[in-house]
C-alpha positions as CSV (number, residue, x, y, z in Angstrom):
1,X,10.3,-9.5,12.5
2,X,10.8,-12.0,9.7
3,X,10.9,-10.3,6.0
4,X,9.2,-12.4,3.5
5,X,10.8,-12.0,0.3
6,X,8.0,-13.8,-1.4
7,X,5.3,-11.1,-0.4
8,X,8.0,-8.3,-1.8
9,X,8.6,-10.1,-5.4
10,X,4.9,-10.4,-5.6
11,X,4.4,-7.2,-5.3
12,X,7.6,-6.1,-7.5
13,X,5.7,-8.3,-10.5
14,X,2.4,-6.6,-9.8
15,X,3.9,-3.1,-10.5
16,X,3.9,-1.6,-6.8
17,X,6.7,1.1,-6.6
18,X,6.6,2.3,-3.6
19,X,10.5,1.7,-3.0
20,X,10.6,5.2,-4.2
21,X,9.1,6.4,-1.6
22,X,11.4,8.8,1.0
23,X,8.8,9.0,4.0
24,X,8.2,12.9,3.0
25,X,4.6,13.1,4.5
26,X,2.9,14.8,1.6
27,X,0.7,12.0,0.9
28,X,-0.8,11.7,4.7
29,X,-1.3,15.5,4.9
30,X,-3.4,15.2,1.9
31,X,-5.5,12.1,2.7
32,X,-9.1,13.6,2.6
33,X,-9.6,10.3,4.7
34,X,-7.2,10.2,7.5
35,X,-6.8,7.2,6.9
36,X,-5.4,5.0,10.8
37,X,-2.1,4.4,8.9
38,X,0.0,6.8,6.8
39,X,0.4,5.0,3.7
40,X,4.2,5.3,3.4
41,X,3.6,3.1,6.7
42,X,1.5,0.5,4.5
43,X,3.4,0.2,2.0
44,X,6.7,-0.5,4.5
45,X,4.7,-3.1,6.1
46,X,3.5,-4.9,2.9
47,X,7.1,-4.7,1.4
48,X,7.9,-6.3,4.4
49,X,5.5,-8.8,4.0
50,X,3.4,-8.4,7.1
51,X,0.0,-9.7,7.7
52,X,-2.1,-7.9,5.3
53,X,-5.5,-8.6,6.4
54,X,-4.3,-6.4,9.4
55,X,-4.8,-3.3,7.3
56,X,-7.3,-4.8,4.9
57,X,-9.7,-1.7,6.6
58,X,-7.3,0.5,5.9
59,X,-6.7,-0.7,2.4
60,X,-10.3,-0.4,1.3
61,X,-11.2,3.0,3.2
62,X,-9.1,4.2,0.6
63,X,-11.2,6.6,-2.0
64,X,-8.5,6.3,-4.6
65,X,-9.3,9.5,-5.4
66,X,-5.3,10.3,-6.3
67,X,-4.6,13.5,-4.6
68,X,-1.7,11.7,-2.3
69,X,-0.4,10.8,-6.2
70,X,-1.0,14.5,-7.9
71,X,1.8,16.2,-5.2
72,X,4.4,13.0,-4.5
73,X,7.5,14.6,-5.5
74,X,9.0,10.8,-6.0
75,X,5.5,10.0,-8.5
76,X,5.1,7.0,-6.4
77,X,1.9,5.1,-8.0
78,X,0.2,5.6,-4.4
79,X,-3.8,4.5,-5.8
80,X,-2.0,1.8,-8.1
81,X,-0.2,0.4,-5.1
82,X,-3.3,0.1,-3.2
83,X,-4.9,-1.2,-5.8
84,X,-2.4,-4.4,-6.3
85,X,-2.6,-4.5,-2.1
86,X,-6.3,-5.2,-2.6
87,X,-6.1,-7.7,-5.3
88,X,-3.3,-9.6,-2.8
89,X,-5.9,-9.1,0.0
90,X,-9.2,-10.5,-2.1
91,X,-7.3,-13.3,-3.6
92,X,-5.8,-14.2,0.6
93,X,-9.3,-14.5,1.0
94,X,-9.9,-17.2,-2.1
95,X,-7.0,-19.1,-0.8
96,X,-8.9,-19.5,3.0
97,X,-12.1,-20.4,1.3
């Protein structure tokens, strides 16, 4: 898989932090959603710069309701990340228009 170090630098300007993030799981098992992707998993494959409007679903299924945020023992901004994922996603879409 090809990296695209664009998609990561415009993230890194947007704020997203979740470099910080050590794959603990706390996040997932509190998801009231259960969500189809762990978001440690999301935010891997946007750093990566993957397709995003592969997990645009998953991106707005998202309650933002910051319990995944209240226990991360790295404070990864987890509803701020998805936040700037969305914004990427809804301005993809302006681009195709």
């Amino acid at each position: 898989m090809r990296v695209r170090t664009e998609t990561a630098e415009r993230l890194r300007k947007r704020g997203f932090n979740a470099w910080w993030c050590f794959n603990c799981g706390t996040c997932t098992a509190l998801c009231p959603m259960e969500l189809g992707i762990l978001p440690r998993e999301l935010f891997r494959r946007a750093i990566l710069g993957e397709d995003l409007s592969e997990l645009a679903e998953t991106v707005f299924s998202c309650l933002l309701c910051g319990l995944c945020e209240a226990f991360c023992p790295q404070e990864v901004g987890i509803t701020q990340n998805v936040r700037i994922l969305r914004e990427l996603l809804v301005e993809n879409v302006w681009k195709m228009a």
